[in-house]
N, C-alpha and C positions, 0 to 999 in steps of 0.2 A: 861146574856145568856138566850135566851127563849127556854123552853123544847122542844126537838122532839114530843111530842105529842100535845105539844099545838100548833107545826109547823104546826103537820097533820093534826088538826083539823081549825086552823084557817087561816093559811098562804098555801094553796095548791099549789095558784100562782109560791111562791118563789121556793117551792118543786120543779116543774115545768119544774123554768128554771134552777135551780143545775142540776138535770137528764140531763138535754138536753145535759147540758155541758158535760157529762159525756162518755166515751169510745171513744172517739174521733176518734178510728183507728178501730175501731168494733167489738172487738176480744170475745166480750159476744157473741154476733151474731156467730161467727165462734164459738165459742164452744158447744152454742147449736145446731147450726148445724149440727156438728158431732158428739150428743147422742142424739137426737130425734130420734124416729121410723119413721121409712119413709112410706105415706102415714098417718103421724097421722091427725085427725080431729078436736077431741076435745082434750081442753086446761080447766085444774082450775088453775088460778091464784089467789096464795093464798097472801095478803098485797098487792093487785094489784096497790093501789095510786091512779093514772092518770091514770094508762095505760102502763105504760114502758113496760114492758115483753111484752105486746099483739103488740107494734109497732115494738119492735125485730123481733118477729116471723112471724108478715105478711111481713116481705119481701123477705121470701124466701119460700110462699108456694104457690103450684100449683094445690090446689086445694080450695072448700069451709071450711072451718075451723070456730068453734064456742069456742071461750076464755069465759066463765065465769070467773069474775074477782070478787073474794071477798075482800072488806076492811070495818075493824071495823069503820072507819071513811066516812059518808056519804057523808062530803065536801069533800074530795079527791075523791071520785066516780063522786060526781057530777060536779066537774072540769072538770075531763077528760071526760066527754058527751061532754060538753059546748064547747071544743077543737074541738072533729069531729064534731057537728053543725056549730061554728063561722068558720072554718078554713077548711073545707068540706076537711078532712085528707084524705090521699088516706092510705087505710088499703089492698091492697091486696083484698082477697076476706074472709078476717077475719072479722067474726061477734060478736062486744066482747058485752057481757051480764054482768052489772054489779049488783051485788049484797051486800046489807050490813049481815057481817057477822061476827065471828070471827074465828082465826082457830085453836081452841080447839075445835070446836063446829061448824062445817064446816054444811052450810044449802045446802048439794046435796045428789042426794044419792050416794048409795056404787057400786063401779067398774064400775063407767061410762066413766070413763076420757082417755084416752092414755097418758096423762102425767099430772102432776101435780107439778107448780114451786111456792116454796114460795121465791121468793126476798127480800134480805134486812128484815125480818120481825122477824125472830125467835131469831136472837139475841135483837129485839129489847125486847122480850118478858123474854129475863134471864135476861136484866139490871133491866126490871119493876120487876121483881121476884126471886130478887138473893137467898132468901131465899129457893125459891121450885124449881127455875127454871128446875130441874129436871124432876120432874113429870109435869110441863107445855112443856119441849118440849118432851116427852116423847107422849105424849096427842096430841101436836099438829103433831107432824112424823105419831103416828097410825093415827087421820084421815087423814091425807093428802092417806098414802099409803091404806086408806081402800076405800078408793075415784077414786084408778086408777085401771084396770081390768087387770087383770095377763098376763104378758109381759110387760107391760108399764112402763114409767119412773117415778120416782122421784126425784125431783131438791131443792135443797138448795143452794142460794146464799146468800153469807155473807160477810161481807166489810174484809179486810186484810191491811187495813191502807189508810189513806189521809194527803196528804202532807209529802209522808216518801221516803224514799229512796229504802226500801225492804219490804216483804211482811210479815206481821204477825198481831196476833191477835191484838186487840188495847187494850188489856186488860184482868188479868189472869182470869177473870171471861170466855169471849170471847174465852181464848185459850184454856179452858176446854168444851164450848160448843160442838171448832171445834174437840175436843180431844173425845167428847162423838159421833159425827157421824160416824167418824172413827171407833169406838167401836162398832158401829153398823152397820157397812156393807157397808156404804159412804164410795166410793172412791171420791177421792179430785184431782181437774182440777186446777192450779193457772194462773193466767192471769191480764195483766196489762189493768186497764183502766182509763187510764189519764183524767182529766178533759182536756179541752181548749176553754177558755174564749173567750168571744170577749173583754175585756179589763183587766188589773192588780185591775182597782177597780172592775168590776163586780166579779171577783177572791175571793178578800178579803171582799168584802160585803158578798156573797150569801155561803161561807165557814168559815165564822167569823161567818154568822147568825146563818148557822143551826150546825157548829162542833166545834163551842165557838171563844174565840177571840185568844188563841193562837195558832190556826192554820190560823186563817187570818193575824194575825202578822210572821207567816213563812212562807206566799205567800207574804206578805208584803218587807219582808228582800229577799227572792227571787229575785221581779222583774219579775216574769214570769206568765204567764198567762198563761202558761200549767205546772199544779200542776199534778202530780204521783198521781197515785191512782191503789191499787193493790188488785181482788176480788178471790173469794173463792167458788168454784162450785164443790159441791158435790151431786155425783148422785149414784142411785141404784135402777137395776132394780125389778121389782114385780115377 
């Protein structure tokens, strides 16, 4: 099995196209949605990858919007340029600015944001630091919320299973993360986002790659090429 970081930093490609696969019926989209401030402009996206949160959100804004998209990883930033240049993406009229950064140490300044979402990142950051992880995401929530200006939002999404049948943490480390936002003023949104393949091996390849091989041997035994996948969205306003 190759590590997720060594996925992030060397395989962006494949990152890529799991995401793509990913929500099939939109329902991330509809729930940010309906906690975005209306009228927001600017966006930090905090683990931004490729891009994914800044393609959620320009499709449903109606005005000019600027995503700053910070990731520790400079090849997954610079994937997702190479995307809107090769493939002339159509973003709405979102301007995403990427930057390398990390988010304990967030390179913007203070209360500039309207909202601020970190995806998929902060759990990544208690598996690398089960030891402290405490005080890393403790570090990483104050910058984020020192980053958006008073009334604005803050978002945390976080995985609740792939390949399962119901939503929970994938791990007691994970279920004390999701147990420590709640402890802290996160209220929690839950919602299904299924993968759906274009084939049963692109399934088992691109979910064996990056989530080991016993969940591609349980899309394997399936036969289905839309695998469950259930996330975790926790917000709170400033």
């Amino acid at each position: 099995m190759v590590s997720q970081r060594r996925i992030y930093r060397e395989f962006p490609d494949l990152y890529e196209h799991l995401v793509r696969a990913e929500d099939a019926d939109q329902n991330l989209a509809a729930a940010f949605h309906s906690l975005l401030p209306s009228g927001f402009v600017t966006v930090l996206d905090i683990g931004a990858g490729t891009g994914r949160i800044g393609r959620v959100l320009a499709a449903s804004l109606s005005r000019d919007a600027l995503c700053v998209a910070i990731d520790v990883e400079e090849s997954m930033l610079t994937h997702g340029r190479r995307l809107r240049e090769s493939m002339s993406m159509v973003e709405g009229t979102l301007i995403w600015a990427p930057v390398v950064g990390d988010a304990r140490a967030l390179p913007v300044p203070r209360a500039v944001f309207d909202v601020a979402i970190a995806g998929w990142v902060l759990g990544h950051i208690c598996e690398w630091n089960p030891g402290s992880w405490r005080r890393e995401i403790a570090l990483a929530v104050e910058q984020a919320c020192t980053a958006v200006r008073a009334g604005g939002l803050v978002t945390i999404v976080d995985t609740l299973g792939s390949a399962v049948e119901s939503a929970a943490a994938p791990s007691p480390l994970l279920a004390d993360f999701h147990d420590w936002l709640e402890q802290n003023a996160f209220s929690k949104i839950v919602i299904e986002t299924d993968y759906v393949f274009g084939s049963i091996r692109e399934a088992i390849h691109l979910l064996g790659f990056f989530f080991g091989p016993d969940c591609g041997e349980k899309v394997r035994r399936s036969n289905n090429r839309r695998v469950r996948e259930f996330t975790g969205v926790w917000w709170r306003r400033q």
